[in-house]
C-alpha positions as CSV (number, residue, x, y, z in Angstrom):
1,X,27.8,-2.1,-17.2
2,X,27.6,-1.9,-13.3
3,X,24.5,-2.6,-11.4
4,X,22.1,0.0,-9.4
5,X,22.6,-1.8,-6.4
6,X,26.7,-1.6,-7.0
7,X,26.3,1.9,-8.4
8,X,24.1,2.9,-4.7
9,X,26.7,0.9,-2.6
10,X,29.5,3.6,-3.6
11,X,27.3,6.4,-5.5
12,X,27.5,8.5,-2.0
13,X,27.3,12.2,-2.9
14,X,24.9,11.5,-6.4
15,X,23.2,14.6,-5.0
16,X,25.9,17.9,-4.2
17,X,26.1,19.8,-7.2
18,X,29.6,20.6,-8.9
19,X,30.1,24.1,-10.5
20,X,29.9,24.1,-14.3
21,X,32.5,27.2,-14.6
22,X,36.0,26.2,-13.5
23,X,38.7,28.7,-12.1
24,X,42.2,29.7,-13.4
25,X,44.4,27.9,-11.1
26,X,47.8,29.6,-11.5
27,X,51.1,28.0,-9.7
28,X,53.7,28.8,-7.8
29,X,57.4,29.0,-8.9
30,X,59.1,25.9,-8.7
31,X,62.9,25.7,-7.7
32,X,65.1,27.0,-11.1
33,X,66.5,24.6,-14.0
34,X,70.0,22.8,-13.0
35,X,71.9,23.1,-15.6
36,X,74.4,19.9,-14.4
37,X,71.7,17.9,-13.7
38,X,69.6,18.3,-17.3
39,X,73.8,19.1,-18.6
40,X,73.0,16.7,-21.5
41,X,70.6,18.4,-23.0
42,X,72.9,21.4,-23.2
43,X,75.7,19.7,-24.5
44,X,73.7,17.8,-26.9
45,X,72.8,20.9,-29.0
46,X,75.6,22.1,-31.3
47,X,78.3,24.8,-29.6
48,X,78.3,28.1,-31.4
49,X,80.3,31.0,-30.4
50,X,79.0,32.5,-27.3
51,X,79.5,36.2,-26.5
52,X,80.5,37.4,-23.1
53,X,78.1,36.8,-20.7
54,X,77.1,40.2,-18.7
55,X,79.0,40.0,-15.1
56,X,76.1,40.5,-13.1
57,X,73.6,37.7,-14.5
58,X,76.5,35.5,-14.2
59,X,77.1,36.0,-10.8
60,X,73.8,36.7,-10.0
61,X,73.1,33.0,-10.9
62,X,76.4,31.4,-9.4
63,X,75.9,33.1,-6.3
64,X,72.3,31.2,-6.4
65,X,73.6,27.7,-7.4
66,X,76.6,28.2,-4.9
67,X,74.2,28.8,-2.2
68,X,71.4,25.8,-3.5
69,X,74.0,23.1,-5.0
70,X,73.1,20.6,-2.5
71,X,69.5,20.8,-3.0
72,X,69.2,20.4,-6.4
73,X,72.4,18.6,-6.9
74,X,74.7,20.4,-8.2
75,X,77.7,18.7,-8.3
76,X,80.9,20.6,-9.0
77,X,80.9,23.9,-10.4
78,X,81.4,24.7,-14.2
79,X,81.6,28.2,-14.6
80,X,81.5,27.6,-18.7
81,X,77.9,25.4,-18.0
82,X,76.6,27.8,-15.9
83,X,77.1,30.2,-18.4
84,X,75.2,28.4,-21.0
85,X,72.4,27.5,-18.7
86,X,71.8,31.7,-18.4
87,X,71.9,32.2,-21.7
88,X,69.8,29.2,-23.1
89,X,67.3,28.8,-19.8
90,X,63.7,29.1,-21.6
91,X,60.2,27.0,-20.9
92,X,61.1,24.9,-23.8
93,X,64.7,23.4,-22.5
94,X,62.6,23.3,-18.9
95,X,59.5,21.1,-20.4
96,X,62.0,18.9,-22.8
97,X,64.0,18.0,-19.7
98,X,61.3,17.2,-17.5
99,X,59.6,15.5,-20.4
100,X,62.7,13.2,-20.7
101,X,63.2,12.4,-16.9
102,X,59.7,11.0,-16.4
103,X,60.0,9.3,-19.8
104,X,62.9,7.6,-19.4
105,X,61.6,6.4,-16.1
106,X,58.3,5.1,-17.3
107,X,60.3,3.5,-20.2
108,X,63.1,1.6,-18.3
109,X,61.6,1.5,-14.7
110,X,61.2,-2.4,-15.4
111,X,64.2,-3.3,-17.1
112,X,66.4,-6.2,-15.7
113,X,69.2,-4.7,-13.0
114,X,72.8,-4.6,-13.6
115,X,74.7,-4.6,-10.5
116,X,77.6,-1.8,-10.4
117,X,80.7,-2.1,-8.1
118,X,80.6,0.9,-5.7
119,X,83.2,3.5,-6.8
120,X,86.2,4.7,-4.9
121,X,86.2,7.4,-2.7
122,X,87.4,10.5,-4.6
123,X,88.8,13.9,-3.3
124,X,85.1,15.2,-4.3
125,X,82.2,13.3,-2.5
126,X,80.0,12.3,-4.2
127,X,77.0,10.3,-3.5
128,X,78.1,6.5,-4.7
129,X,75.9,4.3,-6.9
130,X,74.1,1.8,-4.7
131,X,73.3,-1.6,-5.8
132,X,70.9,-2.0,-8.8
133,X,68.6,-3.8,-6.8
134,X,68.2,-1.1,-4.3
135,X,66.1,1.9,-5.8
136,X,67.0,4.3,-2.8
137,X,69.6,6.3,-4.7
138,X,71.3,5.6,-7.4
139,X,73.6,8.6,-9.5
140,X,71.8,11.3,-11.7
141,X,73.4,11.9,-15.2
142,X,75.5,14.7,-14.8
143,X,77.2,12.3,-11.5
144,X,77.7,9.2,-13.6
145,X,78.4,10.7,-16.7
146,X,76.0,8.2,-18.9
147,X,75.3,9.9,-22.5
148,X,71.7,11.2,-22.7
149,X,68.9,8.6,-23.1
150,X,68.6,9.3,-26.9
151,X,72.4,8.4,-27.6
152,X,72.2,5.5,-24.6
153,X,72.5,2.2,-25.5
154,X,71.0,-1.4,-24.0
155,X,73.8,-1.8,-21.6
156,X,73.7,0.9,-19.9
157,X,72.5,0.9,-16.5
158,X,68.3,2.0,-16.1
159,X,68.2,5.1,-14.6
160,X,65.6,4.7,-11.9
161,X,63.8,6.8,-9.3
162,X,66.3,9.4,-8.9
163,X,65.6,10.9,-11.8
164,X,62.7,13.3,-10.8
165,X,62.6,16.4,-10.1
166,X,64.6,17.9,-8.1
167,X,66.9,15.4,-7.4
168,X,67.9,15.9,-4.1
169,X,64.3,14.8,-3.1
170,X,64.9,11.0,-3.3
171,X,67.1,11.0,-0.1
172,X,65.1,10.9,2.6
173,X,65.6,13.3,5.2
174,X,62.5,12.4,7.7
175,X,64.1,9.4,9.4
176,X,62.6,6.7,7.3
177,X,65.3,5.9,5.1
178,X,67.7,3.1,5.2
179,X,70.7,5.0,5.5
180,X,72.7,2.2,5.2
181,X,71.8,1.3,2.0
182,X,72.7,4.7,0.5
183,X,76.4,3.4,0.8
184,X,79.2,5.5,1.8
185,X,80.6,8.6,4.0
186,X,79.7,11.1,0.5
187,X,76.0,11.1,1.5
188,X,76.2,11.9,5.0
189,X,78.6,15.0,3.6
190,X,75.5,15.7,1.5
191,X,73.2,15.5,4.0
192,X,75.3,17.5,6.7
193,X,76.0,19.8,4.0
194,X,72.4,20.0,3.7
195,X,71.8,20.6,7.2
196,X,74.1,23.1,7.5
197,X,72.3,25.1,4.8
198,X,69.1,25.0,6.7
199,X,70.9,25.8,10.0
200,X,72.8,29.2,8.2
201,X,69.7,30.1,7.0
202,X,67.4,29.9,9.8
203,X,70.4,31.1,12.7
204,X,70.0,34.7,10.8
205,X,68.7,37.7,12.0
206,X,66.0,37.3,9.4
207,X,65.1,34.5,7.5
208,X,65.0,34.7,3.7
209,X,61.4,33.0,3.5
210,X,61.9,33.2,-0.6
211,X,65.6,31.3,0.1
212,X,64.0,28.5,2.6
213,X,61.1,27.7,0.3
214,X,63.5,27.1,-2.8
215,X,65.8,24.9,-0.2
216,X,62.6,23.0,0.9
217,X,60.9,22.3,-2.2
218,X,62.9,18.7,-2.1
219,X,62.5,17.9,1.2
220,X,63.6,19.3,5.1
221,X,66.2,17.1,6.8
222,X,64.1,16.0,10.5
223,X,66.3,18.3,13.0
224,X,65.2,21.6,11.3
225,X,61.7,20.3,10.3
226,X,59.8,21.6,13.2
227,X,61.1,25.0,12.8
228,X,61.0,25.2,9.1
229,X,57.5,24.2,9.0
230,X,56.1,27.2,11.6
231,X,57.9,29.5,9.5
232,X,56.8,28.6,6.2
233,X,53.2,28.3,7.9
234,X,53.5,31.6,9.1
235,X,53.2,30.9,12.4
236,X,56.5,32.4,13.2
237,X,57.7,35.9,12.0
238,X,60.9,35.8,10.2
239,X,62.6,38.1,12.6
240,X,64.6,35.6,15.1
241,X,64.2,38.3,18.2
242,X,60.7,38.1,17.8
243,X,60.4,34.3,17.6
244,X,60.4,33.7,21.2
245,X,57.9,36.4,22.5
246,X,55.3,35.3,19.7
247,X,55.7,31.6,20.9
248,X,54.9,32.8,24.4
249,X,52.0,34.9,23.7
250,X,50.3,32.4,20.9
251,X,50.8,29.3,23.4
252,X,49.3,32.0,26.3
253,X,46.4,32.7,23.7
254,X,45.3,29.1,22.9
255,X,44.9,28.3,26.7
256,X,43.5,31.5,27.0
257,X,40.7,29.6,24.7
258,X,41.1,26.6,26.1
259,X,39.8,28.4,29.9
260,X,37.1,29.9,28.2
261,X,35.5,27.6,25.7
262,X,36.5,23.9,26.3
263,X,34.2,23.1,29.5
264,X,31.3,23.7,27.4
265,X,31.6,21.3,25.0
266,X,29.2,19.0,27.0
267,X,26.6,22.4,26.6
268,X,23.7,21.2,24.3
269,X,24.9,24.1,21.8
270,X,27.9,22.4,21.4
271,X,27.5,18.6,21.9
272,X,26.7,17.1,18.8
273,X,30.1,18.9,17.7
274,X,32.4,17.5,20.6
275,X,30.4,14.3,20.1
276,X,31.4,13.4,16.8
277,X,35.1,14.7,17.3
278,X,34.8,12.1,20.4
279,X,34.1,9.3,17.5
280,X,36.1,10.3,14.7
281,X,39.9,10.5,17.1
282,X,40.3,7.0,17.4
283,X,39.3,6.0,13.6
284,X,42.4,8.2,12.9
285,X,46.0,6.9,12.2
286,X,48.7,6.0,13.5
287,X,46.5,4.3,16.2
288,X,49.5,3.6,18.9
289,X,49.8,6.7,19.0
290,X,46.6,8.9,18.8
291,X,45.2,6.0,21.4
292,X,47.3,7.1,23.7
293,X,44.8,8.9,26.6
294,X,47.2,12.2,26.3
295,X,47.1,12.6,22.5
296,X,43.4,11.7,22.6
297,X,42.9,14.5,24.8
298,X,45.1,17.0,22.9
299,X,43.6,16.3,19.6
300,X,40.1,17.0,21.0
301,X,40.8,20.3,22.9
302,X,42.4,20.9,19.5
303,X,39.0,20.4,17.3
304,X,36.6,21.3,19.3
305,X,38.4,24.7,19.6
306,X,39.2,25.5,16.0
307,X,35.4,24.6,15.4
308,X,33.9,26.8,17.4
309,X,35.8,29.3,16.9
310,X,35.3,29.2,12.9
311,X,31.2,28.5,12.7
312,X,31.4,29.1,9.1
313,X,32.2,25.6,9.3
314,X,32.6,24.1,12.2
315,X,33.9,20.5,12.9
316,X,33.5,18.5,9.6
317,X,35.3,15.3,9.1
318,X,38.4,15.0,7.7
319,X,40.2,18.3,9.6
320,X,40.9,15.9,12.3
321,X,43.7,13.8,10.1
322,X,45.2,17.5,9.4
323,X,46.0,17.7,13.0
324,X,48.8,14.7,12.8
325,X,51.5,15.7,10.5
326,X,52.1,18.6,12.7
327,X,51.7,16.9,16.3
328,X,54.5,14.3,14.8
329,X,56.5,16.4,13.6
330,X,56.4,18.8,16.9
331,X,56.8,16.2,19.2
332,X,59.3,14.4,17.2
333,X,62.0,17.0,18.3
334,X,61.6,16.0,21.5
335,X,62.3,12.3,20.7
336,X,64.9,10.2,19.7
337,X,62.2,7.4,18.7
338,X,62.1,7.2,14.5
339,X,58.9,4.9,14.6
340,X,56.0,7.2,15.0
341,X,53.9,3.9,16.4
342,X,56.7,3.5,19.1
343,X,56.5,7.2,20.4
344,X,55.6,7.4,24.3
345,X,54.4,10.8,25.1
346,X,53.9,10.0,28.5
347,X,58.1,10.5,28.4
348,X,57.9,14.2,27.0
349,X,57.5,16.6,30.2
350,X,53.9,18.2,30.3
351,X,55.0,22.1,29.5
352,X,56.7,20.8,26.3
353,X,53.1,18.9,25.4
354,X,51.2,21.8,26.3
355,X,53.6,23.8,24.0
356,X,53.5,21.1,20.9
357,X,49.6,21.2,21.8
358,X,49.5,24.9,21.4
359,X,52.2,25.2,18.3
360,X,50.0,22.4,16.6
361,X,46.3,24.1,17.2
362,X,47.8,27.5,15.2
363,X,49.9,25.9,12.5
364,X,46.5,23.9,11.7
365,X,44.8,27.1,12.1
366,X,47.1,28.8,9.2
367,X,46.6,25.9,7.2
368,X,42.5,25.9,7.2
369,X,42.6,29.3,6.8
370,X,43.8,28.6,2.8
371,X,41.2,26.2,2.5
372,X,38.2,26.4,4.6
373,X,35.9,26.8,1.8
374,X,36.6,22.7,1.7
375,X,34.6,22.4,4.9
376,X,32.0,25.3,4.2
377,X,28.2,24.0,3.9
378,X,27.9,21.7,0.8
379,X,32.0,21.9,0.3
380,X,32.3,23.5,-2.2
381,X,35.6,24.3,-2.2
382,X,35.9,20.1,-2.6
383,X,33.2,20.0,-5.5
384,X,34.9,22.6,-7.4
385,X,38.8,21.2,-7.1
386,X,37.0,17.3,-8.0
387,X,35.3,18.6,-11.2
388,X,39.1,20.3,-12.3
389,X,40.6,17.4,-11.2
390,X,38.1,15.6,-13.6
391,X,38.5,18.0,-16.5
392,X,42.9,17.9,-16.2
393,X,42.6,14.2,-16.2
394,X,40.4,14.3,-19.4
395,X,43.2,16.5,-20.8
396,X,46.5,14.7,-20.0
397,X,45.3,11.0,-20.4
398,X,41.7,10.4,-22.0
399,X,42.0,7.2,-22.0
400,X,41.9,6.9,-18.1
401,X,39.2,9.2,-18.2
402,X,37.3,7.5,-20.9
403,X,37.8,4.4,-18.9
404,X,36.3,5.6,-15.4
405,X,33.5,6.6,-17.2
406,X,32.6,4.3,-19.6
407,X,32.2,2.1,-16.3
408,X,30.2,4.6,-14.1
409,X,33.2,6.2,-11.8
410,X,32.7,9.4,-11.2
411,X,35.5,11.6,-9.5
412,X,33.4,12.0,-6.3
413,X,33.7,8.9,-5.1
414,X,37.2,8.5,-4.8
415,X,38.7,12.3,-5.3
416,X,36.8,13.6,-2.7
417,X,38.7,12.1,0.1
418,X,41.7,12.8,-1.6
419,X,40.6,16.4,-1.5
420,X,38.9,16.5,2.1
421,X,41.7,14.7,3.4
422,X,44.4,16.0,1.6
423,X,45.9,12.6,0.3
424,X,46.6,11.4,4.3
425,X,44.3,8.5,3.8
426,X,46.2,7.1,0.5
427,X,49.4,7.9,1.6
428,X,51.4,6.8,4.9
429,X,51.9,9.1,7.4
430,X,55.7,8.8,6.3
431,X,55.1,10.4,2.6
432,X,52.4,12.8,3.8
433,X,54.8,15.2,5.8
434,X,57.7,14.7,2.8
435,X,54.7,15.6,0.6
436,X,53.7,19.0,3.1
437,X,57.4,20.0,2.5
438,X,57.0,20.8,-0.3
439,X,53.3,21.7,-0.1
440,X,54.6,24.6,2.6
441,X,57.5,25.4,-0.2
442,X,54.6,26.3,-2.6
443,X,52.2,29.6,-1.8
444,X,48.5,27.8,-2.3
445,X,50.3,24.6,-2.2
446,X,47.3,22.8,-0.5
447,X,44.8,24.1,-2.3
448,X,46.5,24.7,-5.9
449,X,49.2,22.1,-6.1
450,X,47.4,20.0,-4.4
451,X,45.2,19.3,-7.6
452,X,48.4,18.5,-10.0
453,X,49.6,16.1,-7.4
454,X,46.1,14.6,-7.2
455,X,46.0,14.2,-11.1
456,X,49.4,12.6,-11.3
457,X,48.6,10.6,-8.5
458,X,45.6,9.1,-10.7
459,X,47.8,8.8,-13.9
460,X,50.1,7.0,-11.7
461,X,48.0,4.0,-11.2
462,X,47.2,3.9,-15.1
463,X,48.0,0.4,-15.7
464,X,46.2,-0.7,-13.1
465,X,43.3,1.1,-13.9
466,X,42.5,0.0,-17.2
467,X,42.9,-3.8,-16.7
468,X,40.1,-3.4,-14.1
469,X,36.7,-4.3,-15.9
470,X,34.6,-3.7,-13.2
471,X,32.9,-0.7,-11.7
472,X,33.1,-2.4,-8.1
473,X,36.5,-3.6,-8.6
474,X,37.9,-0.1,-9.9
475,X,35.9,1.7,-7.4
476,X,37.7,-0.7,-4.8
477,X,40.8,0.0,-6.0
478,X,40.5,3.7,-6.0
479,X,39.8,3.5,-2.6
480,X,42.3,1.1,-1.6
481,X,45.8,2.3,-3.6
482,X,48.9,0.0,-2.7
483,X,50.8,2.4,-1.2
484,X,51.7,1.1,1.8
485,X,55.7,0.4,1.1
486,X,56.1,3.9,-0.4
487,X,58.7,6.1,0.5
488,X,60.2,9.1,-0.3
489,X,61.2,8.4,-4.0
490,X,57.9,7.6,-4.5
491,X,57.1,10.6,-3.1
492,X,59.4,13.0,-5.6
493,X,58.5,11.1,-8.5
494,X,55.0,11.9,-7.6
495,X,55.8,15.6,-7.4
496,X,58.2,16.0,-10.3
497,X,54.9,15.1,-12.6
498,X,52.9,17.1,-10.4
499,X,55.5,20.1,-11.2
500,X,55.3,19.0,-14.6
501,X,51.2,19.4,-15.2
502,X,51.4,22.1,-13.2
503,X,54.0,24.1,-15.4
504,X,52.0,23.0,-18.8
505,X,48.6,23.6,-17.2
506,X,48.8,26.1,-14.9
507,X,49.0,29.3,-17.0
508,X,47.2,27.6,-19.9
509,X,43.6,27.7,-18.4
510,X,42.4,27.2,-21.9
511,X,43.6,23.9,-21.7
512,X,41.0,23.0,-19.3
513,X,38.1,23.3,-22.0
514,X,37.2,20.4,-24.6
């Protein structure tokens, strides 16, 4: 039992009050089934006589796995597959098959590696399998043609990280990878295939915002990043004439502000605010770069303008990390530097910072704007999304909940930062903006998804959890996850079990209550 001095070292927020009624959270759609991905499943069932599919759902759902292969890796065509996939798509087949990938990975994650000679090229690229001791990439089912894991036997190769959902999430697109550990020419045909994708899409008279969410659920290669995110944020209409003349006059409207607001943040109205935005920049991460007198000076015009012009709730602490992801990303596209530490803005000409600046102040803005009621008086946007967070857990694993509180946790003291900071603090910068890809993919992805990805997040470190005996030492860990050498796999794994309580939970609210 921990003691009252432990329990008032951590016990920080004993006094807010959580809401005893909990609210229907309902998700988003997640990108469709892959039939050659999950194939085994299909085939495993016995083949009865099919009757002529009708010609439009057919091509209706070819034309959409033409257009998406890449992202969810598709592989070659089978018209007779696809076929099977429209008729025999349900929740059930969905569930099973996510059931199974996470399963399998859990169950074989730690088995000894077998080494596998790299295949020769073939007319049909195809992403090679890299070495067993590299988890970067290795092939999905339907690629290596393995039998499903119920029919597998001891010798055949794990299947690793890879295996989440969607697939094409474990290469990394955000320049962080080690691309020369993927192996091969067949990826960088994926990846340009990829691109192109994104390119076609976004080079149209109007976007399809519906078709560029499914394609960045799994991740946004770096070139197109900065322009997929303002879209999806809603910064930028989808009409490309109109792009640059709303550019113009936002960026014109935020110095507009800037003129009329920013010289009285020494005004005794308005200190305390600029004061504590003055302490809380260079706590912030990555330091080489928000250190830098430039940045520092852009992320406070930033703040202090996006709190004074919401006094609902003004500057609270935490909105400051949710300035970075979209700085880096901005500025990024003006740099050929892949370490975010190394980055020199005093090299990027001061009309493009003052453009970043602005582009960065409004997609922050859109972003708040689903989730001020985090930073209201009291939070209780926060208190509301902890206590569910609390309840799921209690649901999916009750052991891990049973755990926590049989040795004092509560939620609060290590779920509120995940909430107020959206998971920045526990993640590295790195994963957090693969992470906002798909967050931006989902509508109410950071405040909705946000609480599966939490919950699986927890269940992740389950293990670890419950050899801890300790409140202190659990508490510590919580605080203090090793995620430091995480990458993007990590980062899909993470979100295909976060898809996965989301698609069980979601629409069940009932599920919530004991």
């Amino acid at each position: 039992m921990a003691s009252d001095g432990a329990r008032k070292q951590f016990w920080k927020r004993s006094n807010s009050k959580v809401p005893g009624s909990i609210q229907h959270v309902y998700g988003a759609q997640h990108p469709p089934f892959d039939p050659l991905l999950h194939g085994t499943l299909l085939k495993s069932t016995p083949k009865v006589p099919t009757t002529p599919v009708k010609a439009k759902r057919v091509s209706t759902f070819q034309e959409f796995e033409s257009n998406t292969s890449d992202a969810w890796d598709a592989g070659e065509d089978d018209d007779e597959l696809l076929a099977m996939a429209t008729e025999s798509l349900n929740s059930e087949v969905v569930m099973e098959t996510a059931h199974r990938v996470l399963r399998n990975h859990s169950q074989r994650q730690n088995q000894p590696s077998q080494k596998k000679p790299e295949p020769e090229p073939q007319p049909i690229a195809e992403p090679p399998v890299a070495p067993s001791g590299d988890l970067r990439l290795v092939k999905s089912v339907s690629e290596s043609h393995t039998p499903c894991p119920s029919e597998s036997t001891s010798d055949t190769v794990p299947l690793q990280r890879s295996q989440s959902l969607p697939h094409s999430a474990t290469v990394t697109l955000s320049g962080t990878s080690d691309t020369h550990a993927l192996g091969g020419s067949a990826l960088s045909k994926r990846e340009t295939s990829r691109l192109d994708k994104f390119k076609q899409l976004l080079a149209g008279p109007n976007t399809d915002l519906e078709e560029l969410r499914k394609l960045s659920w799994s991740g946004i290669p770096k070139p197109v990043r900065p322009m997929t995110w303002k879209l999806l944020s809603g910064y930028l209409p989808a009409n490309v004439d109109r792009r640059p003349a709303t550019l113009q006059r936002k960026q014109k409207e935020y110095f507009a502000f800037i003129e009329h607001y920013y010289n009285s943040r020494n005004d005794e109205v308005h200190q305390d605010t600029y004061r504590q935005i003055h302490i809380d920049i260079p706590r912030m991460s990555p330091e080489a770069l928000i250190l830098q007198p430039k940045v520092t000076e852009i992320f406070e015009r930033i703040l202090f303008i996006w709190a004074i012009r919401h006094p609902a709730s003004g500057y609270v602490q935490g909105i400051n990390d949710l300035v970075t992801p979209f700085f880096v990303v901005f500025i990024c596209e003006y740099t050929d530097q892949e370490d975010v530490d190394k980055v020199d803005v005093s090299s990027v000409p001061a009309e493009v910072l003052r453009n970043i600046e602005a582009d960065t102040y409004w997609c922050m803005s859109k972003l708040l704007d689903g989730i001020q009621d985090n930073y209201t008086f009291a939070q209780p946007g926060i208190q509301m999304k902890v206590k569910m967070l609390e309840e799921l857990v209690s649901r999916i694993d009750e052991r891990v909940h049973r755990h926590l509180d049989g040795h004092e946790v509560r939620y609060l003291q290590f779920a509120f930062r995940w909430m107020n900071n959206l998971l920045m603090r526990e993640l590295p910068l790195r994963c957090t903006i693969r992470l906002w890809d798909t967050y931006q993919s989902e509508p109410e992805g950071f405040s909705h998804f946000h609480l599966y990805v939490c919950a699986a997040f927890l269940v992740r470190w389950r293990r670890e959890i419950l050899e801890e005996r300790d409140f202190q030492e659990l508490l510590l860990f919580l605080q203090n996850l090793p995620t430091a050498r995480w990458d993007d796999q990590d980062v899909s794994l993470l979100l295909a079990e976060a898809y996965r309580l989301k698609f069980a939970f979601a629409d069940a609210p009932n599920h919530y209550k004991k």
